[in-house]
N, CA, C and O atoms as CSV, one atom per row, in Angstrom:
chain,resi,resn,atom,element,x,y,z
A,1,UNK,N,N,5.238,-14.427,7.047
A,1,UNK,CA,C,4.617,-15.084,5.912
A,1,UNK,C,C,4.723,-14.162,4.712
A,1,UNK,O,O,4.448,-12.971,4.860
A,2,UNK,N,N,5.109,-14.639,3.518
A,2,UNK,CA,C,5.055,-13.868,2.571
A,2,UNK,C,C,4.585,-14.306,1.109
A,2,UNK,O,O,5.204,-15.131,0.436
A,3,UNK,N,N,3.445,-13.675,0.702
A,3,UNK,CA,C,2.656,-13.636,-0.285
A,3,UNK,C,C,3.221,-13.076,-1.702
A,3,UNK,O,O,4.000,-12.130,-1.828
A,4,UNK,N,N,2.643,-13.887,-2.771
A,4,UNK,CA,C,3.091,-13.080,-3.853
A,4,UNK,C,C,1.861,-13.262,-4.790
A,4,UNK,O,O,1.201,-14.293,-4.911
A,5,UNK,N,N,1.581,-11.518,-5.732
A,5,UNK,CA,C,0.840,-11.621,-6.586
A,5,UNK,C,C,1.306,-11.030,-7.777
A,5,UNK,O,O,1.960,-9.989,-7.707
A,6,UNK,N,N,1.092,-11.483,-8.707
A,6,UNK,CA,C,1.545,-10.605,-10.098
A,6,UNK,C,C,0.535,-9.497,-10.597
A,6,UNK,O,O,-0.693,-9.539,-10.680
A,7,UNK,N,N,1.107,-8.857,-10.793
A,7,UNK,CA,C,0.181,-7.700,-10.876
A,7,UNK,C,C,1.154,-6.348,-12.183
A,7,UNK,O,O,2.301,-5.980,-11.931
A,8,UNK,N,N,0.329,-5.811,-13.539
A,8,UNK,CA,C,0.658,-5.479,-14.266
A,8,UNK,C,C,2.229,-5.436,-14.938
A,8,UNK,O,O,3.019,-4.544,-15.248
A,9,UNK,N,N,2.206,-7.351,-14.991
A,9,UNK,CA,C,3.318,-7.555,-15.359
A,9,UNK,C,C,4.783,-8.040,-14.377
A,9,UNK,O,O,5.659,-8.810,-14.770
A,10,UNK,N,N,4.740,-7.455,-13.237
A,10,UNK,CA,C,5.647,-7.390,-12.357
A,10,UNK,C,C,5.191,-8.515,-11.575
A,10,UNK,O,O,4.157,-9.033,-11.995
A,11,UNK,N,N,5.860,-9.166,-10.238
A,11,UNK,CA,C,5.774,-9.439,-9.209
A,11,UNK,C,C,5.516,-8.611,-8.085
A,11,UNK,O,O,5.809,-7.420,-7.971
A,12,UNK,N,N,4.891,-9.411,-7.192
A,12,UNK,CA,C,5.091,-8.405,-5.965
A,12,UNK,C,C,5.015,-9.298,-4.791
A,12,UNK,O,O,4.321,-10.307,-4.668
A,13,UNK,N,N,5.846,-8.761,-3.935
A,13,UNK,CA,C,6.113,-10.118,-3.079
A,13,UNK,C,C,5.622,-9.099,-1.390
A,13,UNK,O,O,6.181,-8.118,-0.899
A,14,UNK,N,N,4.739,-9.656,-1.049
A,14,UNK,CA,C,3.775,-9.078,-0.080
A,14,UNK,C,C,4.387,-9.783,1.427
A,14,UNK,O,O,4.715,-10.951,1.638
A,15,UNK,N,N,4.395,-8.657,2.308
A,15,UNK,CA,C,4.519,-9.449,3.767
A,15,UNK,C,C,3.335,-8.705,4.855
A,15,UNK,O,O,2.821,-7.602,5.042
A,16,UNK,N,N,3.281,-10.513,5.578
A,16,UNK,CA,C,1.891,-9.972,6.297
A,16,UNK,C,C,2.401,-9.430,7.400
A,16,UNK,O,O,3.627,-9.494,7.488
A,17,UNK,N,N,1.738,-8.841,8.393
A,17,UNK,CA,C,2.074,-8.787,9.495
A,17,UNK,C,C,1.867,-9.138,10.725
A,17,UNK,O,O,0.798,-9.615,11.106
A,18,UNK,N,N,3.062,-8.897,11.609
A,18,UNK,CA,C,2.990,-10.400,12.877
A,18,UNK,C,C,2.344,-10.185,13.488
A,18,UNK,O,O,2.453,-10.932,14.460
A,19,UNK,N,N,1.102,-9.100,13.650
A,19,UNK,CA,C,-0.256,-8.505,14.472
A,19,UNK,C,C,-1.240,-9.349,13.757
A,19,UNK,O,O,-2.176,-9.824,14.401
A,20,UNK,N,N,-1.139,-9.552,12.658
A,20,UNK,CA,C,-2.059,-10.286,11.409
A,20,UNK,C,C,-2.993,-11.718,12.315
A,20,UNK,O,O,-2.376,-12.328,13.188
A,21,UNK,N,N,-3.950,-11.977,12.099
A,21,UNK,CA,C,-4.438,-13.240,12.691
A,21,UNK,C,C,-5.423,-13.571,11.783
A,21,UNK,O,O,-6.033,-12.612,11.310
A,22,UNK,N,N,-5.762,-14.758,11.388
A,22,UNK,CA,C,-6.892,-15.202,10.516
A,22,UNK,C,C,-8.223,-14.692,11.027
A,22,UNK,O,O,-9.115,-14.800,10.185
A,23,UNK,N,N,-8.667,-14.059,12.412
A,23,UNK,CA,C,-9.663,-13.692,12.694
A,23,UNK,C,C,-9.608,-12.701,13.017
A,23,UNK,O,O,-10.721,-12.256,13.296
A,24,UNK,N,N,-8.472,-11.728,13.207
A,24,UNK,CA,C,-8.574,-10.577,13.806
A,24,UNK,C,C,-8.780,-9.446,12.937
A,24,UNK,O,O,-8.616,-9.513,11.719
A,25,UNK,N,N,-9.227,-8.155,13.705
A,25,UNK,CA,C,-8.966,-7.262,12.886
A,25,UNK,C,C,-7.828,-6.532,12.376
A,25,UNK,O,O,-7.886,-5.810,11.381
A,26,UNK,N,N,-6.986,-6.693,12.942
A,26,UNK,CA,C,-5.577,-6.331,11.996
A,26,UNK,C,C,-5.355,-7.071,11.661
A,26,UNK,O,O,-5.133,-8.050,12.374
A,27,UNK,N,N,-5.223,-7.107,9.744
A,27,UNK,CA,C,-4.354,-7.924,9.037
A,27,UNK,C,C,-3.915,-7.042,7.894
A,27,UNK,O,O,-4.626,-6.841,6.909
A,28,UNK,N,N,-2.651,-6.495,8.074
A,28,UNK,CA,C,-2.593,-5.896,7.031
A,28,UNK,C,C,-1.052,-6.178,6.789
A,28,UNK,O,O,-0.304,-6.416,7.737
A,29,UNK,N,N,-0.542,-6.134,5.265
A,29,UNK,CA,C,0.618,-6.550,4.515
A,29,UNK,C,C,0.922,-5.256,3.788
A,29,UNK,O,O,0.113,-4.357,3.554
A,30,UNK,N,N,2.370,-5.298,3.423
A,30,UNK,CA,C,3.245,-4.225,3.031
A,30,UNK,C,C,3.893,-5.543,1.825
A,30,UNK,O,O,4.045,-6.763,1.764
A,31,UNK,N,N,4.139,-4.148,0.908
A,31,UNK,CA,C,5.384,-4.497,-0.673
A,31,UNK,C,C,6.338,-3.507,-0.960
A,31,UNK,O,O,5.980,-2.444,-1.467
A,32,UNK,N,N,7.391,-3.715,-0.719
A,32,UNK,CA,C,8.518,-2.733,-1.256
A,32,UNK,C,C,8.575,-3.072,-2.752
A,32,UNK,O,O,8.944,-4.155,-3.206
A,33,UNK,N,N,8.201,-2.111,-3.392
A,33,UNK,CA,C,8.526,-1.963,-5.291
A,33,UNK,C,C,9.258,-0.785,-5.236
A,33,UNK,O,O,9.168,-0.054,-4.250
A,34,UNK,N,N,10.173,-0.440,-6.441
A,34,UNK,CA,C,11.109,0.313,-6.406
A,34,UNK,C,C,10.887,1.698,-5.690
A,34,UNK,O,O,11.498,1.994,-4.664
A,35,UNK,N,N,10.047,2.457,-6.247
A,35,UNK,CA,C,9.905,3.896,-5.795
A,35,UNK,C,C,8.502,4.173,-4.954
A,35,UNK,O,O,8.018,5.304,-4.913
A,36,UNK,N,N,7.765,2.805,-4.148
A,36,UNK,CA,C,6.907,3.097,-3.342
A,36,UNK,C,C,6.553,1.947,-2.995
A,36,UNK,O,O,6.579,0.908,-3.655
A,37,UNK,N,N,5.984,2.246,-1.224
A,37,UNK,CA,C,5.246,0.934,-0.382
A,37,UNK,C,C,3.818,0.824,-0.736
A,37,UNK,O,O,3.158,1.860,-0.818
A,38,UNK,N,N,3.195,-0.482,-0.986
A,38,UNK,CA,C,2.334,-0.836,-1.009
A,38,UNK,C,C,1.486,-1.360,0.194
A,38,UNK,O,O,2.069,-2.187,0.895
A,39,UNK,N,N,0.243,-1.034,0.549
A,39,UNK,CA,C,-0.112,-1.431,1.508
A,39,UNK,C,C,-1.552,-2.156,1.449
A,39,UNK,O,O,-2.224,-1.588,0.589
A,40,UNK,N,N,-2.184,-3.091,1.990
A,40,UNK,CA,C,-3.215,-3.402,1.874
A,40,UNK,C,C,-3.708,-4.193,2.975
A,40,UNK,O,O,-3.040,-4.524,3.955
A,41,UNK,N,N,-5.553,-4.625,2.645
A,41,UNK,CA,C,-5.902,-5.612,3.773
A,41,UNK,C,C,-5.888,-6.915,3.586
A,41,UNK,O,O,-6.432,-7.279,2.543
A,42,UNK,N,N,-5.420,-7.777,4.294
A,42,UNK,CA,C,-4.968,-9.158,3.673
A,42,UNK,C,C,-6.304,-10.060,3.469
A,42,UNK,O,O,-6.302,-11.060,2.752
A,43,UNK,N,N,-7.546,-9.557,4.239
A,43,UNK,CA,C,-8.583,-9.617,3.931
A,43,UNK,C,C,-8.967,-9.536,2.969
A,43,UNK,O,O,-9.825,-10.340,2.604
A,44,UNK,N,N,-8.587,-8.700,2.262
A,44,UNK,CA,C,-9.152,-8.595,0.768
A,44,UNK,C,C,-8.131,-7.729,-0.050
A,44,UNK,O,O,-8.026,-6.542,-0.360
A,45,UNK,N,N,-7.271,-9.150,-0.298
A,45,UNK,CA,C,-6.540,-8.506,-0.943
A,45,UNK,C,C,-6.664,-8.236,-2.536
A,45,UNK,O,O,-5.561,-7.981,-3.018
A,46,UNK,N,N,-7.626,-8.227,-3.393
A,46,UNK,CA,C,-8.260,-7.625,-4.570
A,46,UNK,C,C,-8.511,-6.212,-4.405
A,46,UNK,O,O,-8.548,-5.444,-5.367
A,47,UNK,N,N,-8.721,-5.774,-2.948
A,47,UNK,CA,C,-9.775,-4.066,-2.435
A,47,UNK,C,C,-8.266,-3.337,-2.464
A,47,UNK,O,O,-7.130,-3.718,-2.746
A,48,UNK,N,N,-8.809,-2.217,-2.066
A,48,UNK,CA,C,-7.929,-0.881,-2.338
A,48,UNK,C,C,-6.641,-1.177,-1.828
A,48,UNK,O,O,-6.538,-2.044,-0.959
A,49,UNK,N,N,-5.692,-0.602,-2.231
A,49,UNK,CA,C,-4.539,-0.254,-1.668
A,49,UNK,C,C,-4.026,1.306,-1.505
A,49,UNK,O,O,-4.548,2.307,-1.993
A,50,UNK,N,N,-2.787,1.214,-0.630
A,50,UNK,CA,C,-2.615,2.486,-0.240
A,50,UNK,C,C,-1.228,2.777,-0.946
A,50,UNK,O,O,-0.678,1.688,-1.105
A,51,UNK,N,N,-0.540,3.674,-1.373
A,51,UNK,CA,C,0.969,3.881,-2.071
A,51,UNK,C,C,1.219,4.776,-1.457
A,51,UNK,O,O,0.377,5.636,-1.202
A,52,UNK,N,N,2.584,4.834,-1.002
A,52,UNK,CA,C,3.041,5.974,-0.426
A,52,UNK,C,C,4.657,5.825,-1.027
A,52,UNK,O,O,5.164,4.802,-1.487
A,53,UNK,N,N,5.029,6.614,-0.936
A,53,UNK,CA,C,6.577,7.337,-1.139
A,53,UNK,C,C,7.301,6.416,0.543
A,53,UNK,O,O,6.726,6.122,1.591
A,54,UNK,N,N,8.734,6.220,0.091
A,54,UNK,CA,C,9.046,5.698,1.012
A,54,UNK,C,C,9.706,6.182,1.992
A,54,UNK,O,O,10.308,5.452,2.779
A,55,UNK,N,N,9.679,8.109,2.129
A,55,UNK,CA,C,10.373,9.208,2.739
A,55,UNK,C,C,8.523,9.005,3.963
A,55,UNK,O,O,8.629,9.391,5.127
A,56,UNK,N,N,7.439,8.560,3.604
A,56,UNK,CA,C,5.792,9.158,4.030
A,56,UNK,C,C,6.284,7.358,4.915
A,56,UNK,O,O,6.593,7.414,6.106
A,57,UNK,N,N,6.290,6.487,4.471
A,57,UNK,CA,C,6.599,4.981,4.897
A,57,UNK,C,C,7.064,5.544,6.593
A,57,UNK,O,O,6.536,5.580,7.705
A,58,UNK,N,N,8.621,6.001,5.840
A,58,UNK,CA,C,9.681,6.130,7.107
A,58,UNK,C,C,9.174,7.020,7.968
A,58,UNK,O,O,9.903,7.275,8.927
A,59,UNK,N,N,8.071,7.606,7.909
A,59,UNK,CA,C,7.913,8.596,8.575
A,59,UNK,C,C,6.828,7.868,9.524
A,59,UNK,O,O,6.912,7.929,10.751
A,60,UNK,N,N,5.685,7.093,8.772
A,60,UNK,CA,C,4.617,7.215,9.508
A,60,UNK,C,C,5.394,5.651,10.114
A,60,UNK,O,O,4.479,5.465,10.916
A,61,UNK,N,N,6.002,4.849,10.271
A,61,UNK,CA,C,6.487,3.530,11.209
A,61,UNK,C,C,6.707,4.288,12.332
A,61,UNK,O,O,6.258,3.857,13.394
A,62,UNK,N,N,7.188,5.126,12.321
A,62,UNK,CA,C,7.520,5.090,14.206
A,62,UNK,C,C,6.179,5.505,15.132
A,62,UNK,O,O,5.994,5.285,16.329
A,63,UNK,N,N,5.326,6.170,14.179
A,63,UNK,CA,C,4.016,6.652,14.559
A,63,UNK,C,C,3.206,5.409,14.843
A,63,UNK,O,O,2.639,5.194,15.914
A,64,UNK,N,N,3.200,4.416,13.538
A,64,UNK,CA,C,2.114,3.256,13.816
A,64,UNK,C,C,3.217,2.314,14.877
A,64,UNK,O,O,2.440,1.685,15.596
A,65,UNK,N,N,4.611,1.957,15.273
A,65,UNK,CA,C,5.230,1.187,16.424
A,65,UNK,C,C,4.593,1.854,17.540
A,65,UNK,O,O,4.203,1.024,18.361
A,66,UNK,N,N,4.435,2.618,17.751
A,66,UNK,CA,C,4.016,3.566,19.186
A,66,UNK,C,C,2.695,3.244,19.540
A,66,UNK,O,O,2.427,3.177,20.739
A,67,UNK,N,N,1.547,2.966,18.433
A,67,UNK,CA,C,0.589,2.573,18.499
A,67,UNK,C,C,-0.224,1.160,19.396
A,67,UNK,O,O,-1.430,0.953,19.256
């Protein structure tokens, strides 16, 4: 599923993830923008987000697949 919000001007085109459930506790979505991943809770997606560099991305996926 993929979400989009505009946000300072830009687009951003959000994907949820396939752990994601309308009731569960994991729901969280990723945005590739040029020079960093966006991350958030799809729960609330107005609340914080997380930015990371996409060298910190590649690093921490094989950590959270293992999970």
């Amino acid at each position: 599923m993929t979400l989009k919000a505009s946000g300072a001007g830009t687009e951003v085109e959000w994907t949820k993830s396939s752990y994601s459930t309308a009731d569960g506790p994991d729901c969280v979505e990723v945005a590739a923008v040029p020079d960093r991943i966006l991350v958030r809770d799809s729960k609330a997606p107005q609340g914080p987000r997380l930015t990371l560099a996409p060298d910190a991305w590649a690093t921490f996926l094989p950590y959270a697949s293992g999970r």
